[in-house]
LUMTOR-299575 format. One line per field, with one value per residue (C-alpha): residue number from 1; z, y, x; residue in three letters. Coordinates in Angstrom, 2 decimals. Each point is the difference from the previous one (the first is absolute). Example, Ala and Ser with C-alpha at 12.3 -4.5 7.8 and 13.67 -1.06 7.14 Angstrom:
2
n 1_2 $
w 7.80_-0.66 $
v -4.50_3.44 $
u 12.30_1.37 $
res Ala_Ser $
! end
This chain:
84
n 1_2_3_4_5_6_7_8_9_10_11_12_13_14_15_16_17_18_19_20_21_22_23_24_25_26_27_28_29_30_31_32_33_34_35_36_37_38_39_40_41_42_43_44_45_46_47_48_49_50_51_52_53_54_55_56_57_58_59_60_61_62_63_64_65_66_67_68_69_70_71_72_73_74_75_76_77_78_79_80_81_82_83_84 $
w -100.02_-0.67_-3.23_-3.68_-3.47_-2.21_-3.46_-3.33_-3.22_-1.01_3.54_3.60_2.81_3.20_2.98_3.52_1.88_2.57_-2.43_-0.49_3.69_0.81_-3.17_2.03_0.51_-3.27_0.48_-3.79_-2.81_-3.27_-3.28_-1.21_2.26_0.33_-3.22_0.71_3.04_-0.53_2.50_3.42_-0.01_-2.91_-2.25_-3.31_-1.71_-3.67_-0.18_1.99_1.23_3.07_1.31_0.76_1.71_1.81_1.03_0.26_2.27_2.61_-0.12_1.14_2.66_1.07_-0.04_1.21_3.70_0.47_-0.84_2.32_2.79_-0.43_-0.20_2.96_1.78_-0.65_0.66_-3.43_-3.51_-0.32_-1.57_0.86_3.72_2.16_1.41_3.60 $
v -123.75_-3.68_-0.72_2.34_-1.12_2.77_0.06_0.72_0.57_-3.97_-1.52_0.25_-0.20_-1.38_1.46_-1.86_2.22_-2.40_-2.00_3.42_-0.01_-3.68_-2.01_-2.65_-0.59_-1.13_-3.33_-2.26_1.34_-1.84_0.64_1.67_2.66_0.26_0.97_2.57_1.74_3.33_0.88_-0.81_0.76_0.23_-2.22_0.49_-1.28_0.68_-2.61_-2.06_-2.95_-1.42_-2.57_2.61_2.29_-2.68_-0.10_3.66_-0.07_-2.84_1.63_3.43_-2.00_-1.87_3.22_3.22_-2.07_-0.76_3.57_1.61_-2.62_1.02_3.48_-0.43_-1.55_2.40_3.03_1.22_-0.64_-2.98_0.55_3.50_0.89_2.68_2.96_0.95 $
u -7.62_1.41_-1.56_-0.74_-0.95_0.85_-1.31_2.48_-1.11_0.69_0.45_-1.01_2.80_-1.32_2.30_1.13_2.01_-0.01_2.45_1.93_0.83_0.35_0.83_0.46_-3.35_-1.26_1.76_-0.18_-2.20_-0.63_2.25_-2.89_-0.83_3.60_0.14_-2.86_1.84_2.21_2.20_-0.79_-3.80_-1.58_-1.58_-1.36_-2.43_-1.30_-2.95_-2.07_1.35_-2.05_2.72_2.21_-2.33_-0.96_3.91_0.52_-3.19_1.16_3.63_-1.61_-1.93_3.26_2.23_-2.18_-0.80_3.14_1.24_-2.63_0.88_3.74_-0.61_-1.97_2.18_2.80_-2.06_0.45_0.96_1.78_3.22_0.34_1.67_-1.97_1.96_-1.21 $
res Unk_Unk_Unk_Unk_Unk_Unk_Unk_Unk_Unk_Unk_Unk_Unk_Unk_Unk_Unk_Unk_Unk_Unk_Unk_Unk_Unk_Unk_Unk_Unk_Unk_Unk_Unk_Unk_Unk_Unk_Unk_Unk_Unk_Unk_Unk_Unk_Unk_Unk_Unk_Unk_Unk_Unk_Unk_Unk_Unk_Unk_Unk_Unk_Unk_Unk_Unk_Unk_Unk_Unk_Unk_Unk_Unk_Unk_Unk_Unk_Unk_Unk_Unk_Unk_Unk_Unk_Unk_Unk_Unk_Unk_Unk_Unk_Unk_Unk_Unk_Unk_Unk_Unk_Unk_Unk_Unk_Unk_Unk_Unk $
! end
């Protein structure tokens, strides 16, 4: 699972754990979603506000590819060593 919204009683949280495991991935974000985002992959959000779904959207669709190509490409979970 790479993505989750969550509802709260007064706000939903939308969830990237690809941004959990490679932060480095999410490359700039606006002030204002920046302001949205606790810890390193969750963002909250207590109304509407189309612009920055419409950011929150295209960062999923920049960061979950490239997680699943790195993961693939490791043979795992990126960020995480496998024992053998």
């Amino acid at each position: 699972m790479l993505s989750i919204a969550r509802l709260g009683k007064r706000y939903v949280s939308v969830y990237l754990m690809a941004l959990y495991a490679s932060p480095e991935l999410a490359g700039p974000i606006s002030p204002a979603l920046g302001a949205r985002r606790q810890g390193k992959s969750c963002f909250n959000f207590s109304r509407v506000d189309e612009a920055l779904f419409a950011e929150l959207d295209a960062l999923a669709g920049r960061v979950i590819p490239a997680y699943v190509a790195a993961a693939g490409d490791s043979g795992g979970i990126v960020g995480q060593s496998r024992s053998r």
